[in-house]
C-alpha positions in Angstrom: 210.3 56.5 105.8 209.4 57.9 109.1 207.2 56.0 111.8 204.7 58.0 111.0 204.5 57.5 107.5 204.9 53.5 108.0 202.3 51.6 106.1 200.6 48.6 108.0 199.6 45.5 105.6 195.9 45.2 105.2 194.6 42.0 107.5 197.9 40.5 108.3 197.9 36.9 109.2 198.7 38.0 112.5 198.5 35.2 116.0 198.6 38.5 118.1 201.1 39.1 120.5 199.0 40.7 123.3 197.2 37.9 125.7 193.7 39.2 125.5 191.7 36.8 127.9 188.6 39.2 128.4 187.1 41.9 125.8 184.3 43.9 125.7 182.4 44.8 122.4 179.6 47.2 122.0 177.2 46.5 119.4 177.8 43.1 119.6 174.3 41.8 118.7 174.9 42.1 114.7 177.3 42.8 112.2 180.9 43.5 112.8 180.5 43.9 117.0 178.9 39.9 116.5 181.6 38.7 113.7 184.3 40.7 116.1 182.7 38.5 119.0 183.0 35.2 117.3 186.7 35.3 115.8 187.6 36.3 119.4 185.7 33.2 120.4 187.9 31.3 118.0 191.1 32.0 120.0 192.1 29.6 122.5 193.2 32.8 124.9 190.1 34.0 125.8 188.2 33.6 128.2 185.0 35.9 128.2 183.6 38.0 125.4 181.3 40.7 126.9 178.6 41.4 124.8 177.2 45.1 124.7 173.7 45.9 123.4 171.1 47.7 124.3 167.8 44.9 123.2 167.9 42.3 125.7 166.1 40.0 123.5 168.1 40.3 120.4 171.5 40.3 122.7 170.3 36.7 123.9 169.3 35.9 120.5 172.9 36.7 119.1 174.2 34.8 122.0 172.7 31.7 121.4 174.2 32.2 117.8 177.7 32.7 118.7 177.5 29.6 120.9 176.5 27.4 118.2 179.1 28.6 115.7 182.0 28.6 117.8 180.9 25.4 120.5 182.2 27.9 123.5 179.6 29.2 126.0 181.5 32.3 127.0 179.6 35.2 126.5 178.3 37.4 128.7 175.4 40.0 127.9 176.0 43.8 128.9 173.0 46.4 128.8 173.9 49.6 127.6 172.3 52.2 125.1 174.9 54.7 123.8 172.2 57.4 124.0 172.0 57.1 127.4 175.2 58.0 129.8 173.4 56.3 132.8 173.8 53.1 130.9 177.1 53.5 130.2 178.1 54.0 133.2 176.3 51.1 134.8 177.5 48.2 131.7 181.6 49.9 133.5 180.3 48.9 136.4 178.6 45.8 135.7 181.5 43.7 135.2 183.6 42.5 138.5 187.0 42.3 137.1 189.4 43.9 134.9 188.8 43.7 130.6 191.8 43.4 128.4 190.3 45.1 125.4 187.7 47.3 124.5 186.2 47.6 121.1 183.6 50.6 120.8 182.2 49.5 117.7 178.3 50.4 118.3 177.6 53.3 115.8 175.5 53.9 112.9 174.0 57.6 111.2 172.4 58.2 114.2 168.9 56.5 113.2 166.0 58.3 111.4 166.9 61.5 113.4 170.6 62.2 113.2 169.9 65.5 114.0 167.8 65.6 116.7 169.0 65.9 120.2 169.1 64.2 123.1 168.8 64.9 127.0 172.4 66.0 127.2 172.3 68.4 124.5 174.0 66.3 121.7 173.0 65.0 118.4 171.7 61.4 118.3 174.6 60.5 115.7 177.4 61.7 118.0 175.8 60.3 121.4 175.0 56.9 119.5 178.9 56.9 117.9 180.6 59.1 120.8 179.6 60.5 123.7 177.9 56.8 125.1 181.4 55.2 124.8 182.9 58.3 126.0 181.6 57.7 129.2 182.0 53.6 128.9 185.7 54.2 128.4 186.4 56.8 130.9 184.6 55.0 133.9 186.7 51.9 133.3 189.6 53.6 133.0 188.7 55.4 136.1 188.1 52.1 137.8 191.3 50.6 136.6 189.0 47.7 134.7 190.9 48.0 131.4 194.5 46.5 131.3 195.8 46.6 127.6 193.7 48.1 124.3 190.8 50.6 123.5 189.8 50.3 120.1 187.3 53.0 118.5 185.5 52.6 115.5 186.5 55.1 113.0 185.8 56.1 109.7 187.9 56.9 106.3 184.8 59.6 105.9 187.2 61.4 108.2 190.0 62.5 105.8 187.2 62.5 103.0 186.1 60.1 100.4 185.7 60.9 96.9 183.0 63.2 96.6 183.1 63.9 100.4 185.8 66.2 101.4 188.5 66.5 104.1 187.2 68.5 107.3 187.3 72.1 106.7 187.5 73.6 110.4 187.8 77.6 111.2 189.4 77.6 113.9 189.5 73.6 115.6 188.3 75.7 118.6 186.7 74.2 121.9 183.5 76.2 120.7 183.8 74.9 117.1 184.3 71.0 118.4 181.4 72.0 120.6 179.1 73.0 117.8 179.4 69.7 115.7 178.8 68.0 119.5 175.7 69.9 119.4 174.7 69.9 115.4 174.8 73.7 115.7 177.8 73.5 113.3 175.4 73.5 110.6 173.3 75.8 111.1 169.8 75.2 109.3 171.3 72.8 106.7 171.5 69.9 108.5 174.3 67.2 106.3 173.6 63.7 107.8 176.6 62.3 105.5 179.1 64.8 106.2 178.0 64.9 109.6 178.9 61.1 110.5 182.4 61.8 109.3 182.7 65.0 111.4 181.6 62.7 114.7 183.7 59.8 113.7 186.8 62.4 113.6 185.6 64.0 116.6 185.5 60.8 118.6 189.4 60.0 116.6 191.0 62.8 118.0 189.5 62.1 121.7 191.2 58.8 121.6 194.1 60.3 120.3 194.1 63.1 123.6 193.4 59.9 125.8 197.0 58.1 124.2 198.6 60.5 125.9 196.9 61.0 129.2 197.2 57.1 130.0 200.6 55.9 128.5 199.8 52.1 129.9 196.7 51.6 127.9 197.1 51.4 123.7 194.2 53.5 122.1 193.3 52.5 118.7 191.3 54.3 116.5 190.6 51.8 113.1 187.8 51.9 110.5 186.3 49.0 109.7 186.4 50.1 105.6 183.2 49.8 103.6 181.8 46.6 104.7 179.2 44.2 103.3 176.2 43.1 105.6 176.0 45.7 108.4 172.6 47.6 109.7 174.5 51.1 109.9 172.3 52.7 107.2 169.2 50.9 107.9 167.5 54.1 109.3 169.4 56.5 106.8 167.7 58.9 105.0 166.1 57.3 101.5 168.7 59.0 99.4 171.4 57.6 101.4 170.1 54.1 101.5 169.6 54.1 97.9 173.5 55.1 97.3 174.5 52.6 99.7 172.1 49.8 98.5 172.3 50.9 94.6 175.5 52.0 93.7 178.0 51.1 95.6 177.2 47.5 96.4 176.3 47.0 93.4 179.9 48.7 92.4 181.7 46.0 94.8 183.3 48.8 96.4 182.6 46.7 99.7 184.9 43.9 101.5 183.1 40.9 103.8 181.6 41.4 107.0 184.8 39.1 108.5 187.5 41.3 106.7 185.7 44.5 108.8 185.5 42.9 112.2 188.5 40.9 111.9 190.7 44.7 111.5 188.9 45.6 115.2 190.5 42.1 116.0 194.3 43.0 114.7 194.1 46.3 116.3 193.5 44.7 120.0 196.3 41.8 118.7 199.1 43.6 117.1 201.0 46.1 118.8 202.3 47.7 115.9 199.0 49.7 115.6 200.1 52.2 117.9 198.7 54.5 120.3 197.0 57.5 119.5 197.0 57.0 116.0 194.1 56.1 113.7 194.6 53.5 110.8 192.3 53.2 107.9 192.4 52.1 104.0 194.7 54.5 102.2 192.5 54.8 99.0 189.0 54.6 99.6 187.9 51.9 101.9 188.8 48.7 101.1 192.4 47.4 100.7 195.7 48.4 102.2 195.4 49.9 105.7 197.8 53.3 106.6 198.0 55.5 109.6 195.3 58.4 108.4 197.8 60.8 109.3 199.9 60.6 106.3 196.6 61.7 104.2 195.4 64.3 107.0 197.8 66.3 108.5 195.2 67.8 111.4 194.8 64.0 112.8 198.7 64.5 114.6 197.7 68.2 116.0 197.9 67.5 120.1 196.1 70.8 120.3 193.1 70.1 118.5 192.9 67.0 120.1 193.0 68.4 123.5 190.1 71.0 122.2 188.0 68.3 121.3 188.5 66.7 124.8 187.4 69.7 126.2 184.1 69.9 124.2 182.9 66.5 124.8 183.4 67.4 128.4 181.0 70.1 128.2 178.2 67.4 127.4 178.9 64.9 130.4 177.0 65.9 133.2 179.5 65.9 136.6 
């Protein structure tokens, strides 16, 4: 077995053997950014959670919640709305000294108008799961304010679910990367479900390009796996709520909000989720976790990693 095809046990009992002291989380004000907030709370090591939200209120809110649940008052609230790059480059700014991890977790379909577009010329899915931490990421790295791990937020919608195929690119151009940037891609049927896996392997492969353009920083792409008690479809289209809500809850197909969050938390800890690679369940998406790219053969292409660098580049002002 190569160390590619190397399978990685689902939620190890893992202490970590990276010193995380300071992380950042965006989306931290619910779901798995809150439950990835308060495990990291739970560890003796660190020493400041940075909480990323965009609603002041709710962010104090949440806050106030994570202090009484794990009796440690060290969170610290960062304003930033993925939609808006301004934002993300001020919440970089914001803090004074170096992060050890990052975990872009802040996502979701993109709201009740996936499709629609925003200032910069992008979809609301892919600035709201992309192009916000695109611009996070790169200004710390920039600044030389992250030390040890990036972790994205990924999807097993990337190599297909049942009934939801595998990507099926022309070319894996710059233009065509460029097109699902820009929802042009689909042309005047507009697919919100199979658009969200197209932006969550968009956003993959742009952590994978990174790997190798910063060798001292580990960049992690992980999905979460179907997980119980998150807001991500709350603004879905009704059919898609209904699916979600009817069938496959009700099918069990789902694993605990702490399972989710707590594989963000193994990928900052354990160094044997390696760089550039992108680790998800290996059947559907719950259960045993396996580097993608023994199920999706386009995930290890450097070239159409680079050409999806290039395109979200087109969408970042200078």
């Amino acid at each position: 077995m190569t160390s590619t095809q190397r399978t990685v046990k689902s939620i190890p009992n893992w202490e970590g053997n990276a010193l995380i002291k300071r992380v950042m989380i965006t989306g931290a004000n619910s779901g798995l950014g809150k439950d990835s907030a308060r495990q990291f709370a739970l560890r003796s090591e660190t020493e400041t959670v940075y909480m990323v939200a965009r609603n002041p209120e709710r962010a104090e809110a949440a806050k106030q919640d994570l202090i009484a649940a794990t009796g440690r008052g060290i969170f610290e609230i960062v304003l930033m709305d993925t939609m808006d790059l301004e934002t993300a480059h001020a919440a970089a700014n914001t803090i004074d000294e170096p992060i050890d991890a990052l975990i872009m977790n802040a996502g979701g379909i993109g709201g009740s108008t996936p499709g629609a577009k925003t200032k910069d010329g992008v979809t609301h899915v892919f600035a709201t799961n992309v192009l916000g931490h695109v611009v996070l990421l790169e200004t710390l790295l920039a600044a030389d304010k992250l030390t040890q791990v990036a972790v994205f937020s990924s999807s097993e919608g990337v190599r297909g679910m049942p009934g939801q195929s595998k990507p099926h690119l022309a070319t894996s151009s710059v233009d065509e990367f460029a097109s699902i940037i820009d929802g042009s891609f689909w042309g005047d049927s507009y697919n919100p479900g199979a658009d969200y896996g197209l932006v969550k392997y968009v956003g993959t492969m742009w952590m994978s390009s990174l790997a190798r353009k910063y060798l001292n920083i580990r960049f992690v792409s992980m999905s979460p796996g179907g997980t119980a008690g998150t807001n991500v479809f709350n603004d879905a289209p009704a059919f898609m709520r209904f699916i979600v809500n009817n069938v496959l809850r009700r099918l069990g197909v789902f694993h605990s909000l702490e399972t989710g969050a707590k594989r963000y938390v193994d990928a900052v800890l354990d160094d044997s989720y390696r760089s550039g690679r992108f680790y998800a369940s290996k059947r559907g998406a719950t259960g045993e976790i396996v580097d993608q790219a023994t199920l999706f053969a386009d995930l290890e292409n450097e070239a159409f990693q680079d050409n999806v660098y290039e395109a979200i580049h087109r969408f970042i002002p200078s």
